[in-house]
N, C-alpha and C positions, 0 to 999 in steps of 0.2 A: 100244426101236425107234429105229433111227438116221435123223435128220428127213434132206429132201432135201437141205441145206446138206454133207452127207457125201457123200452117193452118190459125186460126180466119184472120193471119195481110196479108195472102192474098188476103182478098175480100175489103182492102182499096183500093179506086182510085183516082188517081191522076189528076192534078201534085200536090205535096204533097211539101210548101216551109219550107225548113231549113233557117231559120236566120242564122247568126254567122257559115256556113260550110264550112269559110274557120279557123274556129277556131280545136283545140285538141278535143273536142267533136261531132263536127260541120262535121269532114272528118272523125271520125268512122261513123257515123250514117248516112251518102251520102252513105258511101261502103254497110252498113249492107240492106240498103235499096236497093241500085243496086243487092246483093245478092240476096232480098227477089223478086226481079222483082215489082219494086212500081216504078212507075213514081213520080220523085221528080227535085225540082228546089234549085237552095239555091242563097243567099242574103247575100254578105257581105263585109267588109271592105276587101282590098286586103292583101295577107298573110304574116306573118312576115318572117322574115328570118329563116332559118332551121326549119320552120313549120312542123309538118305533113302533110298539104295538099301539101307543097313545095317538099317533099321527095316523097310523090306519086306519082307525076306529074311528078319530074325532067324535068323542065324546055317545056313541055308542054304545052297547054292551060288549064287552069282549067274552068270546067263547071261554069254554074252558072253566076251572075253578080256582079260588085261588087257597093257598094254605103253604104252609111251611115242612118241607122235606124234613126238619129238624124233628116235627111232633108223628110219632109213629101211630098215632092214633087216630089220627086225621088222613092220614095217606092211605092207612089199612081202611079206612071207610071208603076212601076212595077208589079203592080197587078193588072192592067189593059189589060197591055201587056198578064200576064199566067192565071189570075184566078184560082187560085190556089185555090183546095177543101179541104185545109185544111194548120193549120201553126204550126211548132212545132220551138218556141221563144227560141233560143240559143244565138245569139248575147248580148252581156257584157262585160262590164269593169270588168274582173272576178278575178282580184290580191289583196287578199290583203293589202297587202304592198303598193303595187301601191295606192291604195285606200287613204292612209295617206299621201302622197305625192301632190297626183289630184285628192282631195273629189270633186271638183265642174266637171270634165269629169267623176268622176266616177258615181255622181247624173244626170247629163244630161242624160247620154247612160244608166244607169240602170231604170231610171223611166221615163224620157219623148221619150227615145227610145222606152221606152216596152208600155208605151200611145201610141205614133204613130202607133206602131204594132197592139193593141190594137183597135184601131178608124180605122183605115184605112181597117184592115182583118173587122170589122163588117159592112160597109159600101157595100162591097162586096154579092151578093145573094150567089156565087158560095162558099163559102167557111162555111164550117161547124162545125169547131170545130178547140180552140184555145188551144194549150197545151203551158204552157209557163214557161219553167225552170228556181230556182227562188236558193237556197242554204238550207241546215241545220241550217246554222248561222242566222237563220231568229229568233229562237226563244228564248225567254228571261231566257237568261241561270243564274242562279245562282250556276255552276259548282257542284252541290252535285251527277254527276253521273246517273240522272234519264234518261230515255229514252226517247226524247221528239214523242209527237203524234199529230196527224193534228190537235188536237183539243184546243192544249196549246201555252196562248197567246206569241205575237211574240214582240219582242224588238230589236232591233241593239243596239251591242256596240262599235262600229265604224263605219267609212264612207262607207266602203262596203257591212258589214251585215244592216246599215241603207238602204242604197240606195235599197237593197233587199224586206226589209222590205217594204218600200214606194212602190216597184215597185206589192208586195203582194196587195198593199190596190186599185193601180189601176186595179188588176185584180177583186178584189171585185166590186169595181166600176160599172166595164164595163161587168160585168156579170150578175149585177141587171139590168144596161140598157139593156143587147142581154135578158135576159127574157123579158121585157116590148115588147121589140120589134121583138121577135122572130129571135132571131138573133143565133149564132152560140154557142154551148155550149165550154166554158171558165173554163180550169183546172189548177191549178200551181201545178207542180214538184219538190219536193225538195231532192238532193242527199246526199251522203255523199261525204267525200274525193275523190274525183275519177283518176282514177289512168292506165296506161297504156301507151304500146308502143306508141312511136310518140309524148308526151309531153316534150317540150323546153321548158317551161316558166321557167322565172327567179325568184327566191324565193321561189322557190320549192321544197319539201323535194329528193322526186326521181331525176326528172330533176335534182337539183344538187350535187346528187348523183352519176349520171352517167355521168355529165361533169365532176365531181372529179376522180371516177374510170377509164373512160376511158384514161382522162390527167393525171393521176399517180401525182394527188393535192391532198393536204392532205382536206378532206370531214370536213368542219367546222357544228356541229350541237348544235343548239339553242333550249329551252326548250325543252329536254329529254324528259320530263316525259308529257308532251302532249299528249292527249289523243284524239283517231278523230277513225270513223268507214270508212276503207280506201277498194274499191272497183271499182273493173275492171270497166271500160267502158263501156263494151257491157251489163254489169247488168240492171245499171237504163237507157241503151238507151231501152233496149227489154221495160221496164216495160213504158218505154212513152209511144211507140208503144200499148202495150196493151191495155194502158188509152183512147188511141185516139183512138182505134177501137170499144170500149165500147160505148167513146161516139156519135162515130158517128154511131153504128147502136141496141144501145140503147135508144126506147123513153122515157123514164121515167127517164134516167142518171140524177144525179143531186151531182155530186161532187164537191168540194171543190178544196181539195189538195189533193196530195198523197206522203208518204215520200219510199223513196229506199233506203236500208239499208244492209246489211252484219247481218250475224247472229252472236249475243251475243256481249259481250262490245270491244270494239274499241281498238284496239293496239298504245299503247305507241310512240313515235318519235324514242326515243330509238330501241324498239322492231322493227320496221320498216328497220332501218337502217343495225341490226345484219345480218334477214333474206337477205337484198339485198347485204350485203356483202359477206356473204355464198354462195347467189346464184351466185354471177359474177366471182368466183374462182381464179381470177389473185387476187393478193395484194393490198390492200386498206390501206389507212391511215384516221386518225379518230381522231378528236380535239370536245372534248365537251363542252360547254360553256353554263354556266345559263346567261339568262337574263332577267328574272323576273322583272326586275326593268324598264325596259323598255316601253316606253311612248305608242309603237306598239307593245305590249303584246296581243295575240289573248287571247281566252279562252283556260282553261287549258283541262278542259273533253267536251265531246262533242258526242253523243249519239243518234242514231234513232230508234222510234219504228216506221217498217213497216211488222207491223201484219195485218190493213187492204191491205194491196197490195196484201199480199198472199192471204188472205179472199175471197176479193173481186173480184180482176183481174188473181188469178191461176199464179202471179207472185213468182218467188224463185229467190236468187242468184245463179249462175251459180259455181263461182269463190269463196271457203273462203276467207278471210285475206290474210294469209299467200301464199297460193296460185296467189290471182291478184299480192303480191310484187314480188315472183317468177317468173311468166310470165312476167312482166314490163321488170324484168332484164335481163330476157332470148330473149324478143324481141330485148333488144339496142345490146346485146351479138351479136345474129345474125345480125343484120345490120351494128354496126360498125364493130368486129371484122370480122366477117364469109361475110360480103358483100351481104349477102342478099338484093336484094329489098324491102324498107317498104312497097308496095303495097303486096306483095306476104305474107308478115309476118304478114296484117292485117288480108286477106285474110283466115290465118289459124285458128286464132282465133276465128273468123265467124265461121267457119267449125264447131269449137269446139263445140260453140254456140248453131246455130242452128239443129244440129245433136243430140246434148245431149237426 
């Protein structure tokens, strides 16, 4: 039964295109939307190995098509092709680390990917309204702990949170052109750490967590004392959904951004780690290592206020802290150990979700 917290994202209509769903956020938000009954498409680069979309599928066809946000020629076919009433921008260069490696693919696919996204969906009559998910790292941290708000200015301090940052200004951009031209209302998204079953990326605190635990490797962790507000998936996906149904069937919308956040200060790397080792109950090994001095040093605290989301969109987090690391671990539990299907284990969490 889907509690009234849902109802409003029933009266979206589709087809509703996900960028980047064959990415870790990209295949909750395909399922949460098949759940919700939304006609939706998605657009994206084909899936990496031990994906989440790949474990869904196993070896089946995945919906959707795939191609690169980069070629504007290919995407403009594609929105030709569904016309699509609406986009919600997930495709990214979303690493990191990666990011100090391939500043210049990670500038391409962050900012002339998310222009093409951008010019292309406003070209379109059919499509109404641009959500387009952007990071926390957006804004100009000077690590004193404060909460950051949609309203405080934004800096990168590396090639990722930059590329971020740029890909912010083209949403500004192309949001003063869709008002002149009565074009499709333009919102940016910014999450926190996000976190759940079905993420393999590499350089990841969970993720290599659970290749550690489950391969009985000793779990090498770097800046302990890192600070990050770390939050299940299905939180700030509801909370997009929300944005986008405000703004599509509010005339007067006129937002910005909106930040998704977990409630009270952000748990430690450290802190992270203990809980997901209590939670996977077999034996873990554990090597900690400062590296402060390090050239790929993120920031140390890192903090959201999303007091307007609750305000304004009736959004809450679902999942505490400690609870989204519990269930992360309880997910890989069941599927590597227990054999569970990942489709089935997304599946529950939904349930959890939209039932709450």
């Amino acid at each position: 039964m889907i509690s009234e917290n849902f109802r409003c994202l029933q009266n979206l209509k589709g087809p509703i295109l996900v960028t980047g769903h064959t990415g870790f956020k990209g295949a909750w938000l395909s399922l949460l939307l098949e759940k919700l009954e939304i006609e939706h498409i998605g657009y994206s680069l084909p899936p990496e190995k031990n994906s989440l979309i790949s474990r869904i599928y196993n070896g089946a066809a995945i919906p959707g098509e795939f191609g690169d946000i980069r070629n504007r020629d290919s995407l403009q076919n594609f929105f030709r092709k569904y016309n699509p009433s609406a986009v919600i921008h997930l495709a990214a260069q979303p690493l990191v680390l990666k990011s100090f490696d391939d500043p210049i693919e990670t500038f391409e696919t962050n900012v002339m990917g998310t222009a093409n996204v951008l010019q292309i969906a406003s070209e379109f009559d059919s499509v109404e309204s641009i959500i387009v998910a952007t990071t926390d790292k957006v804004y100009a941290n000077n690590e004193d702990g404060r909460f950051f708000k949609e309203t405080d200015p934004l800096m990168g301090k590396d090639p990722y949170g930059s590329s971020k940052v740029a890909a912010e200004s083209a949403v500004d951009a192309w949001r003063g052109l869709s008002k002149v031209n009565n074009g499709p209302k333009i919102v940016s998204v910014r999450a926190g750490n996000v976190i759940g079953g079905g993420d393999w990326a590499e350089n990841r605190l969970l993720p290599d967590a659970i290749r550690s635990f489950s391969g009985s490797e000793k779990l090498v962790v770097r800046n302990p004392n890192s600070v990050r507000p770390w939050q299940h998936v299905l939180d700030p996906l509801l909370g997009y959904l929300k944005v986008l149904s405000s703004s599509i069937n509010d005339e007067n919308f006129d937002v910005r951004a909106v930040n998704f956040s977990p409630v009270g200060f952000g748990l430690s790397v450290r802190e992270v780690v203990e809980v997901a080792q209590y939670a996977w109950k077999e034996s873990t090994q554990l090597e900690i290592r400062e590296t402060n001095g390090s050239a790929k040093r993120e920031s140390a605290i890192l903090n959201l206020d999303s007091n307007f989301a609750q305000q304004e969109f009736g959004w809450e987090p679902n999942w505490n802290q400690h609870e989204a690391v519990k269930s992360t671990v309880s997910w890989w539990r069941d599927h590597l150990l227990n054999g569970i299907d990942a489709k089935t284990l997304c599946k529950k969490n939904i349930d959890e979700l939209i039932e709450n």
